[in-house]
C-alpha positions as CSV (number, residue, x, y, z in Angstrom):
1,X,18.2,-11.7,-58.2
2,X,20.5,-10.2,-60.7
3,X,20.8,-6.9,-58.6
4,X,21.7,-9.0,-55.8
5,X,24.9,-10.6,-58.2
6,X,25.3,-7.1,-59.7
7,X,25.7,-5.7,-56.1
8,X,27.9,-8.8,-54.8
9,X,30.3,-8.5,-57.9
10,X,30.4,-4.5,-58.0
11,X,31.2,-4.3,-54.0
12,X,34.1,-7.0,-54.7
13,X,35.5,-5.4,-57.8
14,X,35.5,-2.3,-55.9
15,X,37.2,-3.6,-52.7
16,X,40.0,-4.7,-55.4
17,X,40.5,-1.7,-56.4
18,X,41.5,0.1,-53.3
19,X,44.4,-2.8,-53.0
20,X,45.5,-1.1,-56.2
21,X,48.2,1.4,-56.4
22,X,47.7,4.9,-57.8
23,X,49.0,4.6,-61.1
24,X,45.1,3.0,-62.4
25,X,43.7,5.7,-64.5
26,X,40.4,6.5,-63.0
27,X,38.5,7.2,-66.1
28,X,39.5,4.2,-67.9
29,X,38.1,2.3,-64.7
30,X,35.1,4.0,-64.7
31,X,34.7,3.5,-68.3
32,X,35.1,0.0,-67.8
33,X,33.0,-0.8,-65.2
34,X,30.1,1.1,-66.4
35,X,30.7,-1.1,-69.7
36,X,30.0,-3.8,-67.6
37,X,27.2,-2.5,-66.1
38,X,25.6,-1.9,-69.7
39,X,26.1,-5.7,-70.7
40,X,25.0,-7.1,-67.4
41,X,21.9,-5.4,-67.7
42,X,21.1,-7.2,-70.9
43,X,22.1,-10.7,-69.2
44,X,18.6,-12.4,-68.2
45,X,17.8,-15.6,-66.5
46,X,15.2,-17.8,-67.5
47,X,13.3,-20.6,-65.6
48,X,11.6,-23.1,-67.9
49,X,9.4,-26.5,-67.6
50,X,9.0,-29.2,-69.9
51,X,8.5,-32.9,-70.8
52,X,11.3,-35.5,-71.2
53,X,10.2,-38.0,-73.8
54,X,11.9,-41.0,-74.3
55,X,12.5,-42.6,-77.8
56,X,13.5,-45.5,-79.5
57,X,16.1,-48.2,-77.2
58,X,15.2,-45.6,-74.5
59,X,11.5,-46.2,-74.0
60,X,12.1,-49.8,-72.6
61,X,13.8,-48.1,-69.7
62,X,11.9,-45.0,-69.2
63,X,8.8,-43.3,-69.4
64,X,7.5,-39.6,-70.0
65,X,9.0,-37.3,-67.5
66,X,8.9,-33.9,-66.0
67,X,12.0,-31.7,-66.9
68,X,12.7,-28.5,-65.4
69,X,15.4,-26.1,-66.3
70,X,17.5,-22.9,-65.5
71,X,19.7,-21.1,-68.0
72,X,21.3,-18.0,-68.1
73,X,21.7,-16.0,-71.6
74,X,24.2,-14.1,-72.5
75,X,24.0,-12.0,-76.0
76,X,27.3,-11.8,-78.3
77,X,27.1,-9.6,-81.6
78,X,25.0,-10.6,-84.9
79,X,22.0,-12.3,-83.2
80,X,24.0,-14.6,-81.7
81,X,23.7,-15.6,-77.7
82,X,25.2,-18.1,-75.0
83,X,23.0,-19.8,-72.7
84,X,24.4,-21.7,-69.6
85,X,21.9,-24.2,-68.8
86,X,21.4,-26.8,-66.0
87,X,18.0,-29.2,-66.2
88,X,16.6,-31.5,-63.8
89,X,14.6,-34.4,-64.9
90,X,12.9,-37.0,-62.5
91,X,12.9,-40.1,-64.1
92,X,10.0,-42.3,-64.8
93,X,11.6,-45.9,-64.5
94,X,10.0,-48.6,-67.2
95,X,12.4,-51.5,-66.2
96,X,15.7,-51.8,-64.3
97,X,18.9,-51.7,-65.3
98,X,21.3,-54.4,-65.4
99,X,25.0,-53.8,-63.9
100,X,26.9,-56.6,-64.5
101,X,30.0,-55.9,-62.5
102,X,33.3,-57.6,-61.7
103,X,32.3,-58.5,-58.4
104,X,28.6,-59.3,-58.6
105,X,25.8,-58.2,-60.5
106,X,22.7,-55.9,-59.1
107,X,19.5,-54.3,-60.7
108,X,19.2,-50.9,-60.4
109,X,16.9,-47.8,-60.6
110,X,17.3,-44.6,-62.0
111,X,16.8,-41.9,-59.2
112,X,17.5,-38.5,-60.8
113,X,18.7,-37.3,-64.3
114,X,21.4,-34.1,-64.7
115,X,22.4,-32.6,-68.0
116,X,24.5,-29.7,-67.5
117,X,25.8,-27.8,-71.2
118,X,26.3,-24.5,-73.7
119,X,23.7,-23.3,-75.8
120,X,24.4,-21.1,-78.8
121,X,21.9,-19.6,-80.1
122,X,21.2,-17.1,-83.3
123,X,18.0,-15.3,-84.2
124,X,16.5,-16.5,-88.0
125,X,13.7,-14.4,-87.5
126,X,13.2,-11.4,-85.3
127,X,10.1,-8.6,-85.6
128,X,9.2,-6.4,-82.5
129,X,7.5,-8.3,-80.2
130,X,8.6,-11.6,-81.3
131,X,11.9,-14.1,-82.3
132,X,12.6,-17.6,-83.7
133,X,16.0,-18.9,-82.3
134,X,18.1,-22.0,-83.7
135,X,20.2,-23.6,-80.7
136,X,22.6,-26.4,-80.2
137,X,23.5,-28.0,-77.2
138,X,26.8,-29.1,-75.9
139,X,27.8,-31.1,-72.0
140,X,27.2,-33.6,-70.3
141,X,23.9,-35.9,-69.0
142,X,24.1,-37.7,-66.0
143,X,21.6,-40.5,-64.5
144,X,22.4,-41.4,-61.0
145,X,20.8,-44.6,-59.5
146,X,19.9,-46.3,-56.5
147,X,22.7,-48.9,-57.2
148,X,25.5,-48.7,-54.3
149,X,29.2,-47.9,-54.9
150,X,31.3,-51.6,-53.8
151,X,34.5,-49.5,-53.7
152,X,33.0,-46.2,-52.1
153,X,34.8,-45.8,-48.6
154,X,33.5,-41.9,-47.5
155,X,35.8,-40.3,-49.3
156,X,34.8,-36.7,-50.5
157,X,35.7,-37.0,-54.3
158,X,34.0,-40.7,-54.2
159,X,30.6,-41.4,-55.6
160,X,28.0,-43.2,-53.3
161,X,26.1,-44.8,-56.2
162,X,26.4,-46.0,-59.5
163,X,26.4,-43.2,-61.9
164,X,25.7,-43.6,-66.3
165,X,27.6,-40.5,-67.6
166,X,26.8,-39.5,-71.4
167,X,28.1,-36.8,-73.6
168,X,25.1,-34.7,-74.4
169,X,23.9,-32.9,-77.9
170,X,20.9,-31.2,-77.9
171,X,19.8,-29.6,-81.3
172,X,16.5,-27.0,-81.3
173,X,14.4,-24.5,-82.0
174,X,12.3,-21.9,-80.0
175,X,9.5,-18.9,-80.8
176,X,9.7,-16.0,-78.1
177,X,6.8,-13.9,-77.0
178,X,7.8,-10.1,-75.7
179,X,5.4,-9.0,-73.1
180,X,7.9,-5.6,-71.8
181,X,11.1,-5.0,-71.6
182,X,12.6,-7.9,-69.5
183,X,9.6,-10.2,-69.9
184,X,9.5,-13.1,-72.5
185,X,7.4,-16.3,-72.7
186,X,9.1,-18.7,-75.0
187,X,8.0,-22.1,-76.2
188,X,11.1,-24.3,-77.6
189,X,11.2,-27.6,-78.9
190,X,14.8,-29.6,-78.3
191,X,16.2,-33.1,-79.2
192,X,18.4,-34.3,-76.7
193,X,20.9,-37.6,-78.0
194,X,22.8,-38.7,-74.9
195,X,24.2,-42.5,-76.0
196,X,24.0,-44.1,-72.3
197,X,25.8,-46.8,-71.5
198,X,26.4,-48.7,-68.2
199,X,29.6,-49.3,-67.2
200,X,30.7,-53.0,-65.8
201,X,31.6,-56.0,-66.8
202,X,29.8,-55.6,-70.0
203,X,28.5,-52.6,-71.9
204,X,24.8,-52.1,-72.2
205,X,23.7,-49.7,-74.7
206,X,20.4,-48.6,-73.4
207,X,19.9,-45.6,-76.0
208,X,19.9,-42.0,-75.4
209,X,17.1,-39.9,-78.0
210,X,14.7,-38.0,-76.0
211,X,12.1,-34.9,-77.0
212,X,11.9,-32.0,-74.9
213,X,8.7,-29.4,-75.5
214,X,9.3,-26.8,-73.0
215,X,8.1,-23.8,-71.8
216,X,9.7,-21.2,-70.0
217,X,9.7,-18.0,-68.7
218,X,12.8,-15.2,-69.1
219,X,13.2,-12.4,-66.8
């Protein structure tokens, strides 16, 4: 898969540089784009699957979950790295949630969950085959629910159904396995606070500490 982007991105840099007049020096292209090519190659993606586990105010509203998650790293200088991550959770629904809007007031379920943020990352131990990362977190978690929109009328940039947006902080810590080159099992173990609230009439605080073990798989 990353030959594929490496491909796609090389073939449209290149077309660019046709549109270009003369006056480019030709080394200093070729200088940067193999530069590029060096740092691309260390870029890895990494495919992971865990357990979303509810705690405290958040238990009464759901249950242990499946999580799954894709990230992208990206290494900086000094042991330090920047992971792009998206996870999927499916929720396990405990009880329904209240919206108390202005114009009625409706119970609703939780259908998916979406967290979507930076990781930085620095190595605090590191031997040949094997590394202990810290990490924190930093976006956004989304819940979406079964609970209809009054006001949605089909417009593109309109949201169907109810959605509990959260800023997201996810503090934690992972040991790394290297089996070759490009090939690393990792086990982590993440915090995720997310304070949720439902929006309406009133404010519900329904809580938003969760543990995530996970294991993944970088490539």
């Amino acid at each position: 898969m990353k030959n594929y982007i490496l491909i796609a991105f090389t073939f449209l840099v290149s077309f660019q540089g046709f549109c270009q007049n003369d006056s480019i020096d030709v080394k200093n292209s070729r200088e940067y784009y193999n530069a590029f090519d060096d740092y691309f190659k260390t870029v890895s993606i990494q495919f992971g699957a865990g357990l979303f586990v509810p705690q405290g105010q958040l238990q009464n509203y759901f249950g242990t979950a499946p999580l799954f998650e894709l990230n992208a790293n990206f290494p900086l200088k000094k042991g330090r790295s920047i992971d792009g991550v998206l996870q999927l959770v499916i929720p396990n629904q405990q009880d329904d949630f209240a919206y108390l809007r202005t114009i009625d007031t409706v119970q609703a379920k939780s259908t998916l969950m979406f967290n979507a943020f930076l990781r930085l990352k620095k190595h605090i131990h590191h031997s040949q085959d094997s590394k202990v990362n810290l990490g924190l977190g930093i976006g956004a978690s989304t819940i979406s629910t079964n609970a209809r929109n009054p006001f949605y009328d089909g417009k593109d940039d309109e949201n169907k159904y109810e959605l509990i947006t959260a800023f997201l902080l996810m503090p934690g810590v992972e040991w790394s396995h290297k089996f070759s080159k490009n090939n690393e099992l990792i086990f982590s173990f993440e915090v995720q606070y997310s304070p949720y609230k439902i929006e309406g009439a009133l404010r519900e605080d329904i809580g938003g500490v969760a543990l995530i073990p996970k294991l993944s798989y970088r490539f």
